[in-house]
C-alpha positions, 0 to 999 in steps of 0.5 A: 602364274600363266606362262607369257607368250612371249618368252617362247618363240612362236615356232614353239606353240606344242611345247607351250601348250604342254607346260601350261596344260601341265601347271592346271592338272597339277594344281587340281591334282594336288588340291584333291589329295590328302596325305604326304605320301600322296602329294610326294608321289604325284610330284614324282609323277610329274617331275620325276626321272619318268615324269612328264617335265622330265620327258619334255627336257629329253625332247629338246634335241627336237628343238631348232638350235636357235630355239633351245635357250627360249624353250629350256628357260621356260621348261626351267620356269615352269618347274619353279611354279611346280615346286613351289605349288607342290610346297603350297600345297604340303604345308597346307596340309600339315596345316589341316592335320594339326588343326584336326589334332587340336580340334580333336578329343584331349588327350592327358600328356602326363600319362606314361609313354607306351614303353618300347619292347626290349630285343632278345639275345641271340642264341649265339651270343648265348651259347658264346657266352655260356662256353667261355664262361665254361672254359674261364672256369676251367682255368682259361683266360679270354684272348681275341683277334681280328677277322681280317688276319693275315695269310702266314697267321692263317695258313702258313704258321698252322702248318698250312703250305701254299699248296696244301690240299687243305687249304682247298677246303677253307680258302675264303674271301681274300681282301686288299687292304689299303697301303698295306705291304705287297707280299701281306696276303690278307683274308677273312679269317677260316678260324679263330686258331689264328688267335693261337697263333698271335698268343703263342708268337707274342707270350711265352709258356705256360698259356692257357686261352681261349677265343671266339669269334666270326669266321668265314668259309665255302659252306652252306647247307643245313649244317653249315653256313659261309659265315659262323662264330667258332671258339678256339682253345689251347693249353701250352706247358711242359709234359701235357698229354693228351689225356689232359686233353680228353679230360678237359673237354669231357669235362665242358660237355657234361657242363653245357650238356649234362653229367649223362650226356655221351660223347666219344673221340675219334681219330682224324686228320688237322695239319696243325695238330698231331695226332688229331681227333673228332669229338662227338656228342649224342644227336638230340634230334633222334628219337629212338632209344639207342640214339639212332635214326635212320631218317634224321637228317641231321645226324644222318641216321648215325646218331651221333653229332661233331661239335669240335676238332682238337689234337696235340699241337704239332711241333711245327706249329711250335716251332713258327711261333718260337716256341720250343717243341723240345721242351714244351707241348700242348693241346688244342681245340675248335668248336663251332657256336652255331653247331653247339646252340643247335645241340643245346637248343634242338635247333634242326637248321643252321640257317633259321639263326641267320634268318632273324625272325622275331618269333624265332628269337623271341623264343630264347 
């Protein structure tokens, strides 16, 4: 369809000549292409953000006022007959390609589609998995909790003040919740210990459980990452020791790792727990016999790798969650998963789980 003279002022010759010259090379340029993807990006082309119409539209504040209504009816027009030839043109098209389909060799429809490849596991969900099947056999039950957990469940229970220096290390992503109290200060949580907390304040002793699951902190280098997967434990009854404590989980290393696999405690400091240690296990990514090596990056040449934090429960975290530390004590301990598969899988870099190749997955 040509434009008619007529439905644009005289005074406008420019623009007319531009929309008519455009309908012919859109029409020839469409007849000579043969694929969809071609058709849609010459009408991005032309009618696009960037396209040619579009920069006619912009121009209109150049237009006498007394002749916008006559010039933006026939730019409107002109994009109808555009539309309509890019749809000519598509359906024509499709029409070709599935008469070159039938026109082609038969094909047997009764034969088996190709089957689709199935996904790997990751190792983390592995090594999750593997652990607390570890821990239900030692007489753990499997609790969980929410990722969005308040702060007094977070911190403040734990033995965490507002103002403990602690909490520099672990102050994460805070996060509004809609109609949701003023003083309910809520975040990502830094720890699966949150879980502890909601078991004990809800369940009376004896408890033994376990948990997993995504937490998030400020870290990120090859052993670490801002988001990882941690599973916490504890045991609450009356007269538990520590003793009880190394004996339960000498007993889970030498299961994931090994009856020969060396591991040690070592004195440190956690607010929630009292006294408080470190275990270690043998670095896998030392060569040397004595398990040393000074150029091991992971290790940093010690030899040795933490894989949990863990303690006797401090009274005060007892007595937040109504529990009375006069007559009952009990254990606890916190794991990261992505530093137990890099153990158990000799993975070198925290950040290749993060990075999801196929090829590294498929491995698993």
């Amino acid at each position: 369809m040509r434009l008619d003279k007529a439905h644009v002022s005289p005074s406008s010759p420019s623009v007319l000549a531009q929309l008519e010259g455009i309908q012919d090379r859109f029409r020839t340029a469409l007849s000579g292409l043969d694929s969809e993807l071609a058709l849609r990006t010459a009408r991005a082309e032309l009618l696009g953000k960037k396209g040619e119409l579009t920069a006619i539209l912009r121009g209109m504040a150049q237009v006498p006022p007394d002749q916008k209504k006559q010039v933006g009816e026939a730019v409107n027009r002109v994009r109808e007959e555009l539309e309509a030839i890019f749809e000519a043109a598509l359906v024509d098209l499709k029409r070709k390609q599935r008469a070159a389909e039938l026109a082609g060799p038969p094909f047997d429809l009764s034969m088996p589609g190709r089957p689709i490849p199935r996904g790997h596991r990751h190792p983390v969900s592995l090594v999750m998995d593997e652990v607390l099947d570890i821990f239900r056999s030692l007489g753990f039950e499997i609790a969980w909790g929410p990722e969005v957990e308040l702060e007094v469940n977070n911190f403040e229970k734990l033995a965490f003040p507002p103002d403990h220096p602690a909490t520099d290390m672990q102050d994460t992503f805070w996060v509004d919740v809609a109609g949701a109290p003023a003083k309910w200060r809520t975040l990502l949580r830094t720890h699966t210990s949150s879980v502890q907390v909601r078991e004990m304040s809800d369940h009376g002793p004896p408890l033994a459980l376990v948990s997993g699951g995504a937490v998030y902190r400020r870290d990120d280098d090859v052993t670490h990452s801002p988001m990882f997967h941690q599973i916490e434990g504890f045991y609450v009854a009356r007269d538990v020791s520590f003793a009880e404590l190394k004996g339960v989980l000498t007993a889970f290393t030498q299961r994931l790792y090994g009856e020969s696999t060396p591991i040690r405690f070592r004195p440190s400091y956690f607010p929630f727990v009292e006294p408080g240690a470190e275990a270690d296990v043998g670095c896998v990514f030392c060569s040397e016999e004595d398990g040393t090596r000074a150029a091991c990056r992971v290790c940093k040449g010690t030899g040795w790798l933490e894989v949990l934090g863990c303690g006797m429960i401090h009274p005060s975290v007892l007595t937040a969650t109504g529990i009375d530390p006069e007559w009952y004590s009990g254990f606890a301990f916190g794991l990261g998963v992505e530093r137990i598969a890099m153990l158990r899988y000799g993975i070198p870099d925290i950040r290749v789980l993060f990075e999801n190749d196929p090829r590294f997955l498929a491995q698993f």
